[in-house]
N, C-alpha and C positions, 0 to 999 in steps of 0.2 A: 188476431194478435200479430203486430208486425215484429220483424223479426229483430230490432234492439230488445224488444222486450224478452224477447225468446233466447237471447245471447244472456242476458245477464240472469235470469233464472237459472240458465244452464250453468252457470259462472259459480253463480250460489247453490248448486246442488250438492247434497253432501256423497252422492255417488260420482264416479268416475266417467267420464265420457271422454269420447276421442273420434279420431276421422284420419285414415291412412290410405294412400294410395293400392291398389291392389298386390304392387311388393311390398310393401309395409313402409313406408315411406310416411312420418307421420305428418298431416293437414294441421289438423287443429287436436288441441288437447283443453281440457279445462282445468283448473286452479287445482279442485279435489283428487284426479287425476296426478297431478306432479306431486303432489304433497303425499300420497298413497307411494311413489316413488322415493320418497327422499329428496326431493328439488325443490330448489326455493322459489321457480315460475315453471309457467308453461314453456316459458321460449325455450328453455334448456333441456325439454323434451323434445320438441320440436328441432333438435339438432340430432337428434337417434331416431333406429330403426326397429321398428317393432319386433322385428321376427328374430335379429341379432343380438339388439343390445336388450331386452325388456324380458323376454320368455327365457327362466331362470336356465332349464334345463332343455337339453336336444332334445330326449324323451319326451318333455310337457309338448314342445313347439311342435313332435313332427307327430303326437296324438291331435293337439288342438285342430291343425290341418289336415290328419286324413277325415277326421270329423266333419269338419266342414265341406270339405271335398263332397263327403256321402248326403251330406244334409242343405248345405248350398245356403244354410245358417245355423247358428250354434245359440242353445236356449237354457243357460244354467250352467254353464260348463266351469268345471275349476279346477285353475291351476295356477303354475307357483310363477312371481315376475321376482325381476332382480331388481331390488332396490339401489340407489345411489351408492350406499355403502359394500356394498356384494351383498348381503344378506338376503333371505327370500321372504315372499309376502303371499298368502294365498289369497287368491281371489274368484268371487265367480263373474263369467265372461257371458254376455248377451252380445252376437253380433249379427249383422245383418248387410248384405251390399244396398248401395244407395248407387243413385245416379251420380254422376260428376257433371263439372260445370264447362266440359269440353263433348260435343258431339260420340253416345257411344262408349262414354269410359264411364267406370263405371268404380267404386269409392266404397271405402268399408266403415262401416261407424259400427263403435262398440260402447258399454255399458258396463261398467265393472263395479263389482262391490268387494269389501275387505271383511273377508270369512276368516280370519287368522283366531280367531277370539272364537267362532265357534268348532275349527278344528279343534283349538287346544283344548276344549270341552270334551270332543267325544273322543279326541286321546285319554284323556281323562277317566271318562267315564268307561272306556276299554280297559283299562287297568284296573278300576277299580273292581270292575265284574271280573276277571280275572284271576283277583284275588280272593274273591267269597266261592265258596263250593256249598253246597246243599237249600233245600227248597227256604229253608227255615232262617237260618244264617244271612242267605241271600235279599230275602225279606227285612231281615231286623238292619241288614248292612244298608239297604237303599232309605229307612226310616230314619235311621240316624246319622245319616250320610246327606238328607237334604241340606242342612247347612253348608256342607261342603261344597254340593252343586253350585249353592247359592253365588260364595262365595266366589268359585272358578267363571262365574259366566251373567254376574251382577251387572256390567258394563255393555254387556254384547246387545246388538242391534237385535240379533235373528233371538227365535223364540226356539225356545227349548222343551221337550215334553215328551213322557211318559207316558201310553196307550194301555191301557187292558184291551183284553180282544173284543170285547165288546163295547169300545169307545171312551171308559170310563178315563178320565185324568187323572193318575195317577203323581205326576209330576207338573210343573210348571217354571220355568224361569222367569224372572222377575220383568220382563219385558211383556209377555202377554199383558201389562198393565196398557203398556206401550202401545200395544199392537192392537187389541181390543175391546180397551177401556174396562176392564176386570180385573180385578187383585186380585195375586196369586192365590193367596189364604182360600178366596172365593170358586177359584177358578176345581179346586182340587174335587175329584168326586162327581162332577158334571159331564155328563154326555157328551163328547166332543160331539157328533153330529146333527144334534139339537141346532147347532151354529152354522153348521154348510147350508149353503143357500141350497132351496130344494132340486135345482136344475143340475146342481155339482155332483149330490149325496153318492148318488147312485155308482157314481165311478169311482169319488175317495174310498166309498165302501169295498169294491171290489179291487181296489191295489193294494188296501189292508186287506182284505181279504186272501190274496195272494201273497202277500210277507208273512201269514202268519199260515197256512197249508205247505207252500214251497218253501217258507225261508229264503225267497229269493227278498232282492230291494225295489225300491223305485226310486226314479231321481225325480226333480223337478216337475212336478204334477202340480198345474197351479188352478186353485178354485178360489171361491170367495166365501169367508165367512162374515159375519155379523159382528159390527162394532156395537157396545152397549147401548152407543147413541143410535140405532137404526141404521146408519149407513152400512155398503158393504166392503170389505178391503179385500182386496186381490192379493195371494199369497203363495209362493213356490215352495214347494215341500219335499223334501229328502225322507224316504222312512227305511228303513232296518229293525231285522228282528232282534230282539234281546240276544245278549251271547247265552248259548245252552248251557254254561256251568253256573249263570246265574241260575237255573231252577224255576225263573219267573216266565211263565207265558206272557207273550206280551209289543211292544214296538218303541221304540226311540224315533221322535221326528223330530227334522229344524227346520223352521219356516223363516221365509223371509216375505218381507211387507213389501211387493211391487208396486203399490199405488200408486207413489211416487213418482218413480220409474213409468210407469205408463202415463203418468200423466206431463210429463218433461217428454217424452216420445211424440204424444197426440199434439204439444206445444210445437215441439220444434217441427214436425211432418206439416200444423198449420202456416207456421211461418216459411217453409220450404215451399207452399202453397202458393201462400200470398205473393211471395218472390218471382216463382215464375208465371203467372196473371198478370204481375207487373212488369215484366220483360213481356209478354206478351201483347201486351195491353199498349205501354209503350214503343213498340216497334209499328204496331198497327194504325196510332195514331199517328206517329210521324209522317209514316208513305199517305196515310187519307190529308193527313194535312198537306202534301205537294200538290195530290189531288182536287182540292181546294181551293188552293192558291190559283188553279189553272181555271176555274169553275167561278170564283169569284172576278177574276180578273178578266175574262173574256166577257162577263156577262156586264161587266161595268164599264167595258169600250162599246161594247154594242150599245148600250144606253146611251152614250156619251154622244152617240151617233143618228138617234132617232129622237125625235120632239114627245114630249108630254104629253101631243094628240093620239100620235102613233097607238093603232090598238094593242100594240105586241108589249106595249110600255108596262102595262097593270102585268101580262106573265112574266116577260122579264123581271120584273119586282118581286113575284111569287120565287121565281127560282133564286132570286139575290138572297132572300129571306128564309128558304129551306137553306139554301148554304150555310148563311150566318147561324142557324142553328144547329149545324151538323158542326161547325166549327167550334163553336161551344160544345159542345159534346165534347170534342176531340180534346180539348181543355182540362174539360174534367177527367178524360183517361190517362193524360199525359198527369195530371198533378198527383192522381191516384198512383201513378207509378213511378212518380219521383222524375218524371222527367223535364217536367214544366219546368223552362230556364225562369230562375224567380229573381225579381227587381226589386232589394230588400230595402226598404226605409224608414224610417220614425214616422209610425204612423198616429194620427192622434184619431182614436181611435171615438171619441164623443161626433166630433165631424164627418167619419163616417160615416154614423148611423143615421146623424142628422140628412146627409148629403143622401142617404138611399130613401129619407122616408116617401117621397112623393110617390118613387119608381116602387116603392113596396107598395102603399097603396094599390096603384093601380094593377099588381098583381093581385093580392091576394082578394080584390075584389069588395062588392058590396054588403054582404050580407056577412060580415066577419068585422068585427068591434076590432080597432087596431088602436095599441095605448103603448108609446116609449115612454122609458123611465130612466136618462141619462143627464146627472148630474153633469155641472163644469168643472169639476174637479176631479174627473175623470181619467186615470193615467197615458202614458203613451207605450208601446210598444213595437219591438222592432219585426220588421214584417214587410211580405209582398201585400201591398194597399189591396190589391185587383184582386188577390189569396182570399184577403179578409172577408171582403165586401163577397167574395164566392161564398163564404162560408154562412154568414150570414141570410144571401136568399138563396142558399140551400135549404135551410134549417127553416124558413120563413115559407119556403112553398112545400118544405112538408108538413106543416104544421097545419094549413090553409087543408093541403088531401086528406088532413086527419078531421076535419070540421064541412064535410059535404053539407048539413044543416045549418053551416053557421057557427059561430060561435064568437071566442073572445082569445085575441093573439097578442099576447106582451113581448115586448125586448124590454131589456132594461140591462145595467151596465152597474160595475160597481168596482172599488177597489178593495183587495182582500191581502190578507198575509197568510199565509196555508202553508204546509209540508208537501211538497210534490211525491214525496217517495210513498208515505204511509197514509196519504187523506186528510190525515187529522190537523187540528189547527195547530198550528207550531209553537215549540216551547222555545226558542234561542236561538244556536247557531245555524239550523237548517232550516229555518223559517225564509221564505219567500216570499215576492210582494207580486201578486197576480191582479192582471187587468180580468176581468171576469163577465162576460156576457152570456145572458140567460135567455133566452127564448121557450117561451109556454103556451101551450094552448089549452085549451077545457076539450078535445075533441074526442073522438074513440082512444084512447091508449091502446099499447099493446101488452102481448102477455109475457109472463118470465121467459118463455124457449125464445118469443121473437127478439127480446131484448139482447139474451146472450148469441145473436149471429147481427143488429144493426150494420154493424160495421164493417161484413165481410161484402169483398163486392159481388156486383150481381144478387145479392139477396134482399128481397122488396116484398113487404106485405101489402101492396097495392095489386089493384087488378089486372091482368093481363093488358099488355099495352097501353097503361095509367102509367108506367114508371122503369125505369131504364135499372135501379139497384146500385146507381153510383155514386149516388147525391151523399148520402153518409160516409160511405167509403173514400168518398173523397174530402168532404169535413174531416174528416182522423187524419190523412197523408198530411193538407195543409195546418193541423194542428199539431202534428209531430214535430213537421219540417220546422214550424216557430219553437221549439220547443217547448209545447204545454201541453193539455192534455184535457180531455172533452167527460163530461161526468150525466148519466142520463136517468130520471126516473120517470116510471108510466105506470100504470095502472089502468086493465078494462076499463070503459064508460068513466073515465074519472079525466084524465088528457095525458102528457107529456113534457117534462119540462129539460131540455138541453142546458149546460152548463159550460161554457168553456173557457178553459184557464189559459191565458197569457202573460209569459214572463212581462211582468213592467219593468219601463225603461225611463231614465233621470233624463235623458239625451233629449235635447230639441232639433226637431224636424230642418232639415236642412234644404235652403231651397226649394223651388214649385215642382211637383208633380206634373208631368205630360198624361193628360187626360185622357184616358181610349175615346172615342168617338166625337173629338173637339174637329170643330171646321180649319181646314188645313188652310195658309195663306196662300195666294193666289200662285202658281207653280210659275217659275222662271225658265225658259228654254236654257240649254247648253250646247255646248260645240266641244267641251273634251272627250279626250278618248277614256273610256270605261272596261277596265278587263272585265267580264262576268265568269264565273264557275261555280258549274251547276249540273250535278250529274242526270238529274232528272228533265228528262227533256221536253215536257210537258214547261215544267216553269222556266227552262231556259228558254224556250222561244217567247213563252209571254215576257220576261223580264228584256229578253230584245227587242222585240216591237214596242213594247212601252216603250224606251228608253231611245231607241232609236226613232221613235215619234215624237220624242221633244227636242231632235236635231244631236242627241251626241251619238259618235262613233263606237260600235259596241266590238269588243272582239269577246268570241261565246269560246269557251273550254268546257268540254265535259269532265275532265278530269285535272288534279293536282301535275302531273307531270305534263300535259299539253297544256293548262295555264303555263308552266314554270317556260317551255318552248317559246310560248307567243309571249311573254315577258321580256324573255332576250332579246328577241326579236322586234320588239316596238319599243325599248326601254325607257327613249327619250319623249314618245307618244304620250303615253300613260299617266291617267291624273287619276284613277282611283281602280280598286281594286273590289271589287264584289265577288263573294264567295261565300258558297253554302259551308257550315260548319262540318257537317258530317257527309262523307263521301267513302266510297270504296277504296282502298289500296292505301289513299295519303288524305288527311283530314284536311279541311279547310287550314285552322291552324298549324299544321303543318308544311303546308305547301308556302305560308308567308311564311312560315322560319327556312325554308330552305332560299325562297328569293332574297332574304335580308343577309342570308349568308354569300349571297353571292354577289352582294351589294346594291341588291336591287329593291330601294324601302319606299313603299307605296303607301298612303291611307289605305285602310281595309274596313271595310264596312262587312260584317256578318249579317246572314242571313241563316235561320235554323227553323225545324217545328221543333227539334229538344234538343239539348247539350249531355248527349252519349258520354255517361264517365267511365261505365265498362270499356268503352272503346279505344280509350286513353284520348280521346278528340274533346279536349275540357278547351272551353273557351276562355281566353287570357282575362286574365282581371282586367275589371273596368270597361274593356272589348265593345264598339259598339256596336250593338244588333237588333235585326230589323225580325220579327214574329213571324212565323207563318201561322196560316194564309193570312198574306197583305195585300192590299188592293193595288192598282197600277197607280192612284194619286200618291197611297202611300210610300210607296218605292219610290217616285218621282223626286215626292219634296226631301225624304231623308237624302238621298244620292244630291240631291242642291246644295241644302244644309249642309250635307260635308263638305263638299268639294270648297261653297263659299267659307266654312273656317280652316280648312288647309288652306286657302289661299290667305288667309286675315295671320 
């Protein structure tokens, strides 16, 4: 699950979540959160301090903290916040320290629910025990007294309940409907630990055990019992013993249903996952991508330089050809991490399919039945063409791994109107119009566990060094990024059929497409001066000897401020300007806003393997830029190309 999905879950949760710096300094806050306060958004939480403005009482704030201090995290804890108005709110507090997004610091996310409903409950019920005196009285009072409970605590989330010391239910609030699919009526006179899962019993038993020999309590004891349906729910439990002037042996519990709650924790800790894999993922490809460039482009002058006879010609080939593979790789970890600079267009997306079927073929081989099924009427959609065409012989050679025997492998295409939100086909205003490509095969399927992880990267049910675990993961990044969304079913021995939803677009495709792997026009020599800046010095030197092998004068900066020096200094020189996007200390595009501000406006031709948005180094709109790794023809002819329409 990537992490928009995991924001707006958390968005729609009906518990409180939050994120403060370790003085209370608050990050992020969600919807339910401010609305538990009395505020009509987050942001206006977001302008207060936990520990000052939120924590009602000194008392609550500097118990909450020596707690945490002794415990280093706090599990059920409750206590009272101040609402918008002054008033107070009880709550119980799950917190926990998280990492931060600065080296070493370190962040507190917390988890609140609103207990205010079951306080006034066991105030309630403290009074009313209270008030009865004798064994007999006390009995006939809690008989005729259930309505009342009813009444007091008919709304409340958490469960309400009455123990005999031997488990029996005595009581129930009208939520155990809620909580474990049993009516109250039903619930009365049943065994509570018939319902603890057998691995739990033995402990709930013994802390009842000890409320009803000591009379002491427990707080927060969380086991699971059994919902009617077979599942199990996870539940935090408060228990106390009857007051003594009731006469009744006995226990008072309130549970609350964590399921939720754990399961919005295991979402968001996935999505905190995926995030940094993707910061990982993407910083490693970048630096292999310079690596590349240097790798590619040295081995394509040496070629350039030996005859077809040459015996070193066939390895030099081998090595050109591991690169271009490790280069695609690196594609797919940059797109998996959102870093891949994407070149968005009206793609029509029948021509596509059309245009890959030859190169499909000859992947997926002979012994594999290959059948498209793409109408002309086929919509269009907006999108990186090169994204698409990934996604599809993604999905197309896994399909092929999934049929070692052989078999039969469909595409087919279609146009749909669907609900993006709930699945279901749309009834009116939130119906969508999806371009929809399906990919099927008859091959092995997989099973339900492997289904529910396809999508995480590194996760492959292929053989050991059959499969790298990025090819889906990366299908989901470039089907996000279009915004739509990829739908999968499989089955053992039965095959696998992909679905993938793209918004359609009314828009016509505007002008031709620049082909990857078209024959470049015959290259022109030059004699201008060329700034280069390029921290990496591997591709600064090849991108000089190139360039400086078709006769123009290069002056090399490793960095944004000695570009800015040798700028001043040749200013009348200077016909173009080449620079990597992303550098240490001052970005590509920032080093031309500091020359333009100094009067000094050059073409700039970018060169990047990703466009860094955490780094604040976003490449200008429309900006134009050259891929890493590109070969020395490719550098050549783009650096001609410009220079000749700056001059036109």
């Amino acid at each position: 699950m990537k992490g928009a999905q995991a924001r707006e879950l958390i968005e729609r949760a009906p518990i409180g979540i939050y994120r403060t710096t370790r003085e209370g300094r608050f990050l992020y806050t969600n919807a339910a959160f401010a609305r538990m306060l009395g505020y009509a958004s987050a942001a206006e939480v977001l302008l207060l301090d936990i520990l000052t403005d939120v924590y009602f009482e000194p008392t609550d704030r500097q118990r909450l903290l020596e707690e945490y201090r002794r415990q280093g995290e706090l599990h059920g804890y409750d206590v009272r916040l101040r609402r918008k108005d002054g008033s107070s709110l009880w709550v119980r507090v799950d917190m926990r320290r998280v990492p931060g997004k600065e080296p070493d610091a370190m962040e507190l996310e917390g988890f609140v629910h609103d207990i205010s409903e079951s306080k006034r409950t066991e105030e309630e019920l403290r009074e009313l025990a209270r008030a009865v005196t004798g064994r007999k009285e006390a009995e006939a009072a809690l008989a005729k007294s259930e309505l009342y409970y009813r009444s007091l605590i008919e709304h409340a989330l958490d469960l309400t309940a009455v123990l005999a010391p031997d488990g029996r239910v005595l009581f129930a609030s009208p939520s155990v409907e809620r909580l474990l699919g049993i009516r109250p009526d039903d619930v009365k006179g049943i065994i509570a630990f018939d319902l603890v899962h057998p691995e739990d019993s033995p402990r709930i038993k013994e802390r009842i055990a000890g409320v009803l020999t000591r009379g002491t309590r427990f707080e927060h004891v969380e086991f699971r019992m059994r919902h009617s349906n077979g599942t199990w729910r996870l539940l935090s439990v408060i228990g106390k013993p009857l007051p003594p002037e009731t006469g009744i042996e006995g226990l008072i519990i309130n549970a609350r249903d964590l399921s939720e709650r754990q399961q919005l924790e295991a979402q968001l800790r996935q999505s905190q996952k995926m995030e940094a894999v993707g910061r990982l993922a993407g910083g490693i490809a970048h630096d292999f991508n310079n690596l590349l460039t240097a790798i590619l482009g040295y081995t394509e002058l040496i070629l350039q330089d030996v005859g077809p006879e040459d015996p070193k010609t066939a390895e030099l080939n081998e090595i050109l050809a591991a690169a271009q593979r490790a280069a695609a790789l690196t594609r797919q970890l940059l797109t998996f991490s959102r870093k891949q600079v994407e070149q968005v267009e009206v793609v029509d997306v029948a021509a596509a399919i059309r245009g890959m079927e030859q190169m499909l073929r000859r992947v997926i081989g002979e012994d594999i039945v290959f059948r498209t099924v793409v109408p002309d009427d086929i919509g269009r959609v907006r999108a990186d063409r090169a994204q698409i065409e990934q996604v599809i012989l993604n999905l197309v050679v896994n399909a092929r791994d999934a049929m070692p025997k052989g078999g039969t492998l469909r595409i087919e295409a279609a146009n749909v109107t669907r609900d993006s939100e709930d699945g279901s086909v749309g009834d009116g205003s939130r119906d969508a119009s999806w371009v929809v490509l399906s990919i099927a095969d008859d091959g092995v399927g997989m099973s339900a566990e492997a289904l529910r992880h396809i999508f995480e990267p590194f996760f492959t049910t292929k053989p050991k060094g059959k499969g790298t675990g990025l090819g889906l993961a990366t299908v989901y990044s470039i089907v996000r990024q279009a915004g739509g969304f990829t739908e999968v079913a499989s089955e053992p021995g039965i095959g696998t059929t992909f679905r993938v939803f793209l918004p359609r677009t009314e828009e016509s495709p505007v002008g031709t497409r620049r082909k990857s792997g078209a024959l470049l026009r015959p290259l022109a020599r030059g004699t201008e001066t060329i700034l280069l800046v390029e921290d990496e010095e591997l591709v600064r030197k090849l991108a000089t000897d190139v360039l400086r092998g078709r006769g123009y004068t290069v002056l090399a900066a490793a960095s944004g401020p000695e570009a800015i020096a040798l700028a001043e200094a040749n200013a009348g020189a200077i016909g173009l300007v080449v620079t990597d996007v992303v550098m240490p200390g001052m970005s590509g595009p920032e080093m031309a806003g500091h020359l333009a501000t100094r009067g000094l406006r050059f073409p700039v031709l970018y060169i990047s393997g990703y466009a860094e948005s955490d780094s604040g180094a976003l490449l200008p709109e429309g900006a134009p830029l050259l891929q890493k790794p590109f070969s020395p023809d490719a550098l050549a002819h783009r650096v001609r190309a410009f220079l000749d329409a700056a001059a036109r």
